[in-house]
N, C-alpha and C positions, 0 to 999 in steps of 0.2 A: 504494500500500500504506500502510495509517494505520499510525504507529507510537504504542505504548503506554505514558502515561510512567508514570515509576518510582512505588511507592507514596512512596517520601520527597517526593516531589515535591507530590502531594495532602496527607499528613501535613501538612507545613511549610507550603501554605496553607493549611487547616484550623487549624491553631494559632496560626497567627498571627491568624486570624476573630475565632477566637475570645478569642486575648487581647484582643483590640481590643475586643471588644463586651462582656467583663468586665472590662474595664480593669486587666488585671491583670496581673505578671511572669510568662512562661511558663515559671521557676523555680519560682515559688510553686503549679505546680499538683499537685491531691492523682492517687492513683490513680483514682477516681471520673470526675474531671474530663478528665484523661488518655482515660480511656476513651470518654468523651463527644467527645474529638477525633477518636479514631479513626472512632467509626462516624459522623461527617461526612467523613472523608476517603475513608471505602467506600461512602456514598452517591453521593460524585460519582463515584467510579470507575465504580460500577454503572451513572448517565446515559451515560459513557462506550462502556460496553461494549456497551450497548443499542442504542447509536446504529449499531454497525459492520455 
């Protein structure tokens, strides 16, 4: 039985990608930018859920 990890789990590396590749504090990020985390973090969910 596959288990399904949590969205924090995608979130946190999704933001962390993406600080790294904007070289930035993930304090410093605007709403805009924020949202731009999110739907990579539901992208790779989506490979996820695809695969089951």
């Amino acid at each position: 039985m596959a288990t399904f990890d949590s969205y924090d789990n995608y979130y946190v590396r999704a933001m962390e990608a993406y600080c790294s590749s904007e070289k930035i504090d993930p304090k410093d990020i605007n709403d805009e930018e924020r949202e731009s985390v999110i739907k990579r973090a539901c992208i790779h969910m989506g490979f996820y859920l695809n695969m089951l």
